[in-house]
Backbone bond lengths (Angstrom), bond angles and torsions (degrees), N, CA, C in turn:
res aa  C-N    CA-C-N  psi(-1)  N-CA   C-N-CA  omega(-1)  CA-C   N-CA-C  phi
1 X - - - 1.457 - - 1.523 110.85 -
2 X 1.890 103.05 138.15 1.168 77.69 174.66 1.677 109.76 -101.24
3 X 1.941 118.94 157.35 1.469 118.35 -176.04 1.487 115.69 -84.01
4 X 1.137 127.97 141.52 1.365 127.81 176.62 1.618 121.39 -131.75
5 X 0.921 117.81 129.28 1.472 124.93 176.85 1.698 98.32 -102.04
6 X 1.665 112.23 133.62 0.999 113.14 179.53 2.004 104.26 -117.53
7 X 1.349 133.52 116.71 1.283 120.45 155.37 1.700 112.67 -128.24
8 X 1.993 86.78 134.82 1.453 95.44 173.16 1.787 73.09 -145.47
9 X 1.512 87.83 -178.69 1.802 109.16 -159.50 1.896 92.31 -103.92
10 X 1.511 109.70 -15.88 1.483 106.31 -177.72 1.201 121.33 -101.27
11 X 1.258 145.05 100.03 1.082 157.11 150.37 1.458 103.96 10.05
12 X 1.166 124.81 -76.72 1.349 125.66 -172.88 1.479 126.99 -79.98
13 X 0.823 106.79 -11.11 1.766 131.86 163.28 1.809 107.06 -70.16
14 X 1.360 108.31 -32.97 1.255 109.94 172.31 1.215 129.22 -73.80
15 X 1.240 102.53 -40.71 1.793 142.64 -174.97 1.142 105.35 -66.52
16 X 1.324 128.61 -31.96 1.712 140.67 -172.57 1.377 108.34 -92.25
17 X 1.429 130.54 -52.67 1.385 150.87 168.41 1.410 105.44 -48.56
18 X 1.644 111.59 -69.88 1.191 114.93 155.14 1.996 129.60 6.12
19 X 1.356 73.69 -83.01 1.413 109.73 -160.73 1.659 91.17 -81.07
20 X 1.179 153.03 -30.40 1.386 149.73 152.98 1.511 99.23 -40.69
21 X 1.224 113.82 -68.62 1.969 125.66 -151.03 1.437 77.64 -55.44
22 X 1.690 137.33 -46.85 1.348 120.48 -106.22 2.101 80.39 -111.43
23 X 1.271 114.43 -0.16 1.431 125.23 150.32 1.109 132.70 -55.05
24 X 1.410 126.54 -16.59 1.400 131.99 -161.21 1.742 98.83 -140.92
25 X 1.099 99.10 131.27 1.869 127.96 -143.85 1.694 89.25 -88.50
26 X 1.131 130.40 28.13 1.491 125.54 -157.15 1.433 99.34 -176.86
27 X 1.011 137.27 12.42 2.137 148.62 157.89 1.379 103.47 -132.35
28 X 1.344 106.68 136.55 1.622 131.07 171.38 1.022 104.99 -155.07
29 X 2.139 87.47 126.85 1.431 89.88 169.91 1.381 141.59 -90.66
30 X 1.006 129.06 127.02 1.712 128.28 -147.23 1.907 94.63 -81.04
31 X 1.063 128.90 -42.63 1.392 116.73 -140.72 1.511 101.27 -177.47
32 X 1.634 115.98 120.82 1.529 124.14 165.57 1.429 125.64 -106.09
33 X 1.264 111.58 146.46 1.157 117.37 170.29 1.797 122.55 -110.63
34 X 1.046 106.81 178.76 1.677 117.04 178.63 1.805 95.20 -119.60
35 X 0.753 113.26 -54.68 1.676 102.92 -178.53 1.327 105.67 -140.55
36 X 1.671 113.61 -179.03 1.124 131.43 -169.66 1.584 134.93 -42.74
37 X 1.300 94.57 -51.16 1.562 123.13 164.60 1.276 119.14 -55.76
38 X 1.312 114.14 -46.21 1.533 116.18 -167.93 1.879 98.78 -76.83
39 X 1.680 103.02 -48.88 1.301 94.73 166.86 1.421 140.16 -42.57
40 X 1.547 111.64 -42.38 1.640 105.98 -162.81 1.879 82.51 -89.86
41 X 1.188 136.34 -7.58 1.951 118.05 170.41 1.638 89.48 -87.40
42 X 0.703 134.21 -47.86 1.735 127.09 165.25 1.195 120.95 -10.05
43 X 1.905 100.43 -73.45 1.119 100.72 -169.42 1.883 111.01 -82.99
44 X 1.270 118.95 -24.65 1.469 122.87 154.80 1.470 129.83 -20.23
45 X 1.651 96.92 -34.61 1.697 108.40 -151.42 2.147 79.16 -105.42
46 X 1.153 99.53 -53.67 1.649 107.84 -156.93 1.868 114.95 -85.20
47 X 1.275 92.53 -19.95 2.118 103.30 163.61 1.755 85.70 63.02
48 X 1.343 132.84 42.15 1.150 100.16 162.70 2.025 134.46 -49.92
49 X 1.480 122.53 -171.74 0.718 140.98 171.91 1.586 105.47 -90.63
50 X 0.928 116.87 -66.82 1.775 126.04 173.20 1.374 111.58 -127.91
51 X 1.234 91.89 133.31 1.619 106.89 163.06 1.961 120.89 -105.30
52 X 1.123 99.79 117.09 1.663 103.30 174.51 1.609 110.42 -94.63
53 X 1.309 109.71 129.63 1.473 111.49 -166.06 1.351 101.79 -125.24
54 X 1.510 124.57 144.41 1.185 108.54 163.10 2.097 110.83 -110.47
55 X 1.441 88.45 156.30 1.721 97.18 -151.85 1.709 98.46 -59.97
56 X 1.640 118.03 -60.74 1.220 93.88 -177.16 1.839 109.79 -97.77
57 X 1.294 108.44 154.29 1.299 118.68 -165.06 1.722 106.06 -176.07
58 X 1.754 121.83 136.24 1.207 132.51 -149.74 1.842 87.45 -82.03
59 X 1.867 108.93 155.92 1.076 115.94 -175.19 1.423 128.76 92.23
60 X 1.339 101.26 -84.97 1.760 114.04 179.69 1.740 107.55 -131.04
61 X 1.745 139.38 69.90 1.134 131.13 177.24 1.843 128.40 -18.72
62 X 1.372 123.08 145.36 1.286 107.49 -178.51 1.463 118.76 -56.93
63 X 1.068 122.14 -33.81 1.560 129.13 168.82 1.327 109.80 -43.16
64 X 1.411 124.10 -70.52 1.688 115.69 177.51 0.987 131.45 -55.43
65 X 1.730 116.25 -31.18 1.477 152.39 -177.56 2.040 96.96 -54.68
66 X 1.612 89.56 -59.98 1.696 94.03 -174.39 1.797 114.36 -65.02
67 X 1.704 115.81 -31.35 1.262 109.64 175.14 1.241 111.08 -61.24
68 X 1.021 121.04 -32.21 1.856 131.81 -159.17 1.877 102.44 -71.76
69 X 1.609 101.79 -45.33 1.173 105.65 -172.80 1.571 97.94 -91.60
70 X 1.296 124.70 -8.61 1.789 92.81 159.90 1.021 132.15 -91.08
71 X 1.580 110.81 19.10 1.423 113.07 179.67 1.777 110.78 -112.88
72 X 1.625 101.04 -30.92 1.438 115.99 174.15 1.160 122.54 -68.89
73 X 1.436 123.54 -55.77 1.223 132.48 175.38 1.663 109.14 -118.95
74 X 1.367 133.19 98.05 1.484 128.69 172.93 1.292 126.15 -64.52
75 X 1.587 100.58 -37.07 1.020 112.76 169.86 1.674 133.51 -59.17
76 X 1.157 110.19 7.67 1.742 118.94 179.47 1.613 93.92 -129.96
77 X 1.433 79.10 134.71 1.620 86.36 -179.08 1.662 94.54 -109.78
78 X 1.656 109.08 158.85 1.065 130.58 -159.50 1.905 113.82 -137.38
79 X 1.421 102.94 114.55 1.123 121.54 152.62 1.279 143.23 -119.99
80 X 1.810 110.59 138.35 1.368 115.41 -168.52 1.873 109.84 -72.90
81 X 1.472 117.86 131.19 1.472 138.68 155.62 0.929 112.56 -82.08
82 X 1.640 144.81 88.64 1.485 129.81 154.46 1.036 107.28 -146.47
83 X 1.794 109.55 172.80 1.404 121.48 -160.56 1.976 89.81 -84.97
84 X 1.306 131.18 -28.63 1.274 137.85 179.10 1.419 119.94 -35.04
85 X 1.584 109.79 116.79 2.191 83.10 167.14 0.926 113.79 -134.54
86 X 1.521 111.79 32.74 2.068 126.85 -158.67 1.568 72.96 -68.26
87 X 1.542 106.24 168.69 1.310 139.13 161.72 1.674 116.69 -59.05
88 X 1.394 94.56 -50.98 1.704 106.02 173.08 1.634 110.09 -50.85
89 X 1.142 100.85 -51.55 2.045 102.96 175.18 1.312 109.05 -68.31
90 X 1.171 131.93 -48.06 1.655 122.87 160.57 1.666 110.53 -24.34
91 X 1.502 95.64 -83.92 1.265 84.07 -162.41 1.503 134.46 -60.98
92 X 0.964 99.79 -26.04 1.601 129.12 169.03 1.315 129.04 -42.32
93 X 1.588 101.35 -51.65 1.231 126.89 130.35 1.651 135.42 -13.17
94 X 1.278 98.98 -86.08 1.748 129.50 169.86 1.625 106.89 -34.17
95 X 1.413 85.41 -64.54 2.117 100.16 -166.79 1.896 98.86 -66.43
96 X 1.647 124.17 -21.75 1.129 112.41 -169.55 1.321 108.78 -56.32
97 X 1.377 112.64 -28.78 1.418 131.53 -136.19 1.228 140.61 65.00
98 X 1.192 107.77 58.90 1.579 135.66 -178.31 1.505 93.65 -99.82
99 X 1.658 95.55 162.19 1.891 88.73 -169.79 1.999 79.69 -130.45
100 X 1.343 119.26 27.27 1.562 111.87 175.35 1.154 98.86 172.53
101 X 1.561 109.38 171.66 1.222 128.76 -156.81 1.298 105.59 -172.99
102 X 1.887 110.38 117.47 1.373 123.48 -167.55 1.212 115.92 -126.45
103 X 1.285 111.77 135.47 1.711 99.67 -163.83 1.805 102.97 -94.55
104 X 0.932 138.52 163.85 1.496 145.61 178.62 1.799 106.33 -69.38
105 X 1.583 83.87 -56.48 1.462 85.93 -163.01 2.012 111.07 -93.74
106 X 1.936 102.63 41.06 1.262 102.72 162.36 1.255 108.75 -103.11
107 X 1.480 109.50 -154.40 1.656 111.60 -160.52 1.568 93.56 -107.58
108 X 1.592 107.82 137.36 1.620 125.10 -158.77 1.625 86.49 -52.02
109 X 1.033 127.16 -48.23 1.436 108.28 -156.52 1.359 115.10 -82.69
110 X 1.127 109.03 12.31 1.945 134.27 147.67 1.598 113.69 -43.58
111 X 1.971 77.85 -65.66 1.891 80.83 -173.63 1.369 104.67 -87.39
112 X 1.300 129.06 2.70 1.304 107.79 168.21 1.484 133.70 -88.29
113 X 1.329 96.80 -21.11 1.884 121.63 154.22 1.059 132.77 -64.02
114 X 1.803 99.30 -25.59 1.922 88.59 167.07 1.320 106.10 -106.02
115 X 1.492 118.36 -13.12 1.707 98.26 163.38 1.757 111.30 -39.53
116 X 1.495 106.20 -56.52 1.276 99.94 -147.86 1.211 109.45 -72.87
117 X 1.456 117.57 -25.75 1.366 128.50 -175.45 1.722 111.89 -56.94
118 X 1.355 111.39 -54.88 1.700 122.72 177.50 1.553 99.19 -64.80
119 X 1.147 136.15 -50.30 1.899 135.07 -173.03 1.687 95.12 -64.17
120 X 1.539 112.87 -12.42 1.598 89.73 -175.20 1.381 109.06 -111.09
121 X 1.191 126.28 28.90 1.737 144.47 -166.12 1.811 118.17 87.82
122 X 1.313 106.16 -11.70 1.537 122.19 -164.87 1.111 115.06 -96.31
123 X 1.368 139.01 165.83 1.608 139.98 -141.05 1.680 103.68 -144.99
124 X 1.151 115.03 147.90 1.700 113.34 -161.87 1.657 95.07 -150.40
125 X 1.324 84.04 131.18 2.083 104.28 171.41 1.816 100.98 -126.90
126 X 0.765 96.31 118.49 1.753 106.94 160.61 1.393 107.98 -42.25
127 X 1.557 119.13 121.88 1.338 128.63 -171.08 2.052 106.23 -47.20
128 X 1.329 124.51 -27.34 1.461 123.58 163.02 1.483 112.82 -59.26
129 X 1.486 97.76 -56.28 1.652 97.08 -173.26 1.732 107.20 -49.33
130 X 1.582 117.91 -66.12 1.131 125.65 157.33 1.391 131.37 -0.48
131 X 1.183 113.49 -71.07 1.575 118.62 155.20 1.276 136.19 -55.91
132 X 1.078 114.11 -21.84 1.429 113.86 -172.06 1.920 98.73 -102.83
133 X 1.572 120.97 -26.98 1.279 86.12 -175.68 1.719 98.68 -110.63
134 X 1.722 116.71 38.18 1.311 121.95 176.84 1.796 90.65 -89.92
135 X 1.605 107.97 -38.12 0.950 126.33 156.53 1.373 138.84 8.39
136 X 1.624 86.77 -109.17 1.584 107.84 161.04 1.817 127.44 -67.42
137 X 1.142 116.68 3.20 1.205 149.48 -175.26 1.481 103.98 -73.35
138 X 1.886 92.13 -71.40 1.371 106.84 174.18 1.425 138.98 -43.66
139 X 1.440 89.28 -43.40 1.656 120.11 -174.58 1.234 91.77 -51.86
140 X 1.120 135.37 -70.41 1.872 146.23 -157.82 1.586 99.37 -95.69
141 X 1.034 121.50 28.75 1.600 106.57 171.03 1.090 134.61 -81.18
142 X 1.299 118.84 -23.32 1.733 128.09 163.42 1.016 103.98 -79.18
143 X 1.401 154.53 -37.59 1.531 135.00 173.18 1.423 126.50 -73.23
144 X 2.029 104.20 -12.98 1.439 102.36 179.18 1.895 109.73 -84.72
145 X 1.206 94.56 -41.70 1.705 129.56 -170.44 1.796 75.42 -12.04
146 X 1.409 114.72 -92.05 1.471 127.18 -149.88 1.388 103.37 -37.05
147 X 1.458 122.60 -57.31 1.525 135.08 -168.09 1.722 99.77 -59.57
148 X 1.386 115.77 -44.98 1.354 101.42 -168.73 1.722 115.87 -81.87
149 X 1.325 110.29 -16.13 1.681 124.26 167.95 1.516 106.04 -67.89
150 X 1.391 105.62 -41.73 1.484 96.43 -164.39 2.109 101.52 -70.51
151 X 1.790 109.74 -38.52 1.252 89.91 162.88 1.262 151.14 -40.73
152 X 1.609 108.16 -27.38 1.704 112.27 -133.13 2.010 72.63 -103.25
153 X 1.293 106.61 -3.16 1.792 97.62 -167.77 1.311 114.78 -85.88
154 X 1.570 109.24 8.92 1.703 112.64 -165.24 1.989 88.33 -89.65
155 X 1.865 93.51 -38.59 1.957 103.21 -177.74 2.064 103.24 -45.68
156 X 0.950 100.07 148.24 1.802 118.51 140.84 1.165 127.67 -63.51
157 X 1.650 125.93 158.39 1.585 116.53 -156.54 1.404 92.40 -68.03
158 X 1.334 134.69 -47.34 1.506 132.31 -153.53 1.577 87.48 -74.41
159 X 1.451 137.81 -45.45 1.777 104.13 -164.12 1.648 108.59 -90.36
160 X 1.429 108.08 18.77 1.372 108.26 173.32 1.805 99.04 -81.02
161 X 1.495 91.67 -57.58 1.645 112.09 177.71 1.745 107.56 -43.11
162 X 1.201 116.46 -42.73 1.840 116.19 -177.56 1.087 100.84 -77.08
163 X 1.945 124.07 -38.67 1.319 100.32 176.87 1.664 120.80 -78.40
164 X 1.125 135.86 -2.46 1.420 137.43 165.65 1.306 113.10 -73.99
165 X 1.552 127.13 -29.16 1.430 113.96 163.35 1.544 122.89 -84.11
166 X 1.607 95.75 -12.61 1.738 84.05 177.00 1.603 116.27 -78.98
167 X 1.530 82.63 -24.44 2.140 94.75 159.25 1.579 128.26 -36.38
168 X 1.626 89.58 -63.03 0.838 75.62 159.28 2.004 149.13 -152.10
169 X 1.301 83.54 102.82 1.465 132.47 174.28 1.802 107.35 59.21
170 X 1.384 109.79 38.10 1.598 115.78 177.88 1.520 79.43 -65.45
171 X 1.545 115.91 -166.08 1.395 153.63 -147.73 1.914 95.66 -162.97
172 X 1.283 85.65 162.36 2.031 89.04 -177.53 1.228 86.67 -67.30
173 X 1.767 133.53 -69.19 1.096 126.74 -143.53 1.890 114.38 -47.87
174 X 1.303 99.71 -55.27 1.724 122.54 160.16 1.383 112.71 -27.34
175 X 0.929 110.76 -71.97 2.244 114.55 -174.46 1.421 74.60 -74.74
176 X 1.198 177.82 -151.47 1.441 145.20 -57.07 1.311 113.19 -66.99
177 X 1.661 111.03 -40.27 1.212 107.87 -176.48 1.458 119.09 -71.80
178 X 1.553 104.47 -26.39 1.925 118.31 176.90 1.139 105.91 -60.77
179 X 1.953 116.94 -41.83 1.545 99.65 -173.45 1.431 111.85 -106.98
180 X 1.357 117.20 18.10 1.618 118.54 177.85 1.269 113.85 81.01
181 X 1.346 137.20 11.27 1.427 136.31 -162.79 1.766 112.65 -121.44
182 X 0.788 109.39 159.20 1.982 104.87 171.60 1.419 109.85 -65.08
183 X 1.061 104.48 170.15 1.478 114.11 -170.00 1.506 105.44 -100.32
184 X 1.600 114.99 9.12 1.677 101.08 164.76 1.420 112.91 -103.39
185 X 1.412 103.10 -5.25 1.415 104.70 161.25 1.534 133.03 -76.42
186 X 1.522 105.52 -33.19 1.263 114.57 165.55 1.489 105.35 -64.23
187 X 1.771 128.93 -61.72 0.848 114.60 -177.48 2.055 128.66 -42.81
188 X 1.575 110.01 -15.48 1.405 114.37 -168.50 1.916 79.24 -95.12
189 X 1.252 146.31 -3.35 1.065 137.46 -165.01 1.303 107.48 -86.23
190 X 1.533 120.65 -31.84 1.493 131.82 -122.33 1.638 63.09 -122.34
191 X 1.351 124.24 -67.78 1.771 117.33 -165.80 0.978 112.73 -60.08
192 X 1.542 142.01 -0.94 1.281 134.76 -176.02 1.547 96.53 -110.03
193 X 1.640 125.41 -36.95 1.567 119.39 165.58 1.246 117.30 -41.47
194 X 1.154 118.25 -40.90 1.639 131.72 -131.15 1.911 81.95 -94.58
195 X 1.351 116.49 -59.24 1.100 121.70 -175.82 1.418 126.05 -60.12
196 X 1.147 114.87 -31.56 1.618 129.12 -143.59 2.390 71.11 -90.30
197 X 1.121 106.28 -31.93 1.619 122.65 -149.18 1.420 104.82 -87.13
198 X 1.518 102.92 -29.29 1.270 117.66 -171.95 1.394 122.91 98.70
199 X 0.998 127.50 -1.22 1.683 126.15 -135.74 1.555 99.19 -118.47
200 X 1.312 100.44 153.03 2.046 103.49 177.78 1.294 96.29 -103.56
201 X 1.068 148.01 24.98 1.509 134.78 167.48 1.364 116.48 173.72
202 X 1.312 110.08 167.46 1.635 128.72 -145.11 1.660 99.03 -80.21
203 X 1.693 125.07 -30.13 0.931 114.99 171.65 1.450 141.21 -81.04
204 X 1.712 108.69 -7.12 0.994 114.58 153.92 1.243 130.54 -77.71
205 X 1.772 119.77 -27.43 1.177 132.37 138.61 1.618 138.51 4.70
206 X 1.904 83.23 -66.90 1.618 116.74 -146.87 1.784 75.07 -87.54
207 X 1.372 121.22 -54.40 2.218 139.21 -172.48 1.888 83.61 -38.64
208 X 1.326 127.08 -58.54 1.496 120.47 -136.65 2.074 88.32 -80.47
209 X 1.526 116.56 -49.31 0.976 144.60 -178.04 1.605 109.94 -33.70
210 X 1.791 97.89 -50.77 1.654 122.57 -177.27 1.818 95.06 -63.61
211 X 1.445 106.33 -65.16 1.500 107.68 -161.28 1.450 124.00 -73.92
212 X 1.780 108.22 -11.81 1.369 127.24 169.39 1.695 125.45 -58.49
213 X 2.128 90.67 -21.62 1.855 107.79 -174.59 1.667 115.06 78.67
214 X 1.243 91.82 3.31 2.045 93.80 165.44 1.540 109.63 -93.77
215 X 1.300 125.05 11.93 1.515 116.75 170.30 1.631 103.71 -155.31
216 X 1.437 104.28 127.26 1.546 80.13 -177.84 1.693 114.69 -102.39
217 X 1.373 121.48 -177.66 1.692 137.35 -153.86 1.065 93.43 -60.42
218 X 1.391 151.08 -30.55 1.495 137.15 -154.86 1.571 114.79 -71.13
């Protein structure tokens, strides 16, 4: 099963989400919150698998909520729930270290695809979000291209190769099977990218990967 911690500040916003996750024979939700705070001792106490946060919320916002928990618990990965899709919440988002971002008002089997996608090492944007920062991506892609090649040259051929599938949007289990290996090896693949790169998560990863020209926009 996978575990889920759900916090939003609305009662019925919960109740709906809820009741989506609680459709699919393989997500349970472990534990709710009302705001930020209560969430990241939540997830402290309960070790979920994913946490869904929503961004604004009284106390501690999901944004601070998610920095807190990528430093407390790494092991839970974290995606944003909100009705928000300004650019500013994107990124905001991204840098928290959230590995997804779900909008409320997409189609349930949205959020039920990026649950599974983030609980399985893999990172999820709502097909809107998606577009818009394949987007702005685009816009600046010949001036990033050089800067992000010249990064990816410090990696080895194989974590160049892991970072082109985390581009684009495999899962650990997935690149194990692409490169024939177990998936705790991939998983030691992805922590040594991530680090060597700087980065708290797979989607900034997957951003450098896009503009580097080893994965393309689609």
């Amino acid at each position: 099963m996978i575990r889920v911690l759900l916090a939003d500040d609305e009662t019925l916003i919960r109740a709906g989400v809820r009741a989506i996750l609680g459709s699919a024979e393989d997500i349970e939700v472990v534990a709710e919150a009302a705001d930020g705070r209560e969430a990241v001792d939540l997830a402290l106490r309960h070790r979920p698998d994913v946490c869904l946060l929503d961004i604004r919320m009284p106390r501690l916002d999901g944004l601070r909520a998610a920095a807190e928990l990528h430093k407390a618990a790494p092991g839970t990965a974290v995606a944003m729930l909100t009705t928000f899709s300004e650019d500013e919440y994107i990124a905001a988002a991204l840098g928290s270290g959230a590995a997804g971002f779900v909008l409320k008002s997409g189609n349930p089997r949205e959020l039920i695809s990026g649950v599974r996608a983030i609980a399985d090492g893999g990172a999820y944007l709502s097909p809107s979000i998606a577009r818009r920062v394949i987007s702005h991506l685009g816009a600046g892609q010949f001036g990033k291209q050089a800067t992000a090649r010249a990064r990816i040259e410090e990696l080895t051929a194989r974590e160049r190769e892991v970072l082109a599938l985390v581009g684009a949007g495999l899962s650990n289990a997935e690149i194990a099977g692409r490169l024939h290996v177990v998936e705790g090896t991939v998983k030691a693949y992805v922590s040594q990218v991530l680090a060597r790169l700087g980065f708290k998560n797979r989607v900034q990863a997957a951003i450098l990967a896009y503009e580097a020209g080893l994965v393309g926009g689609e």
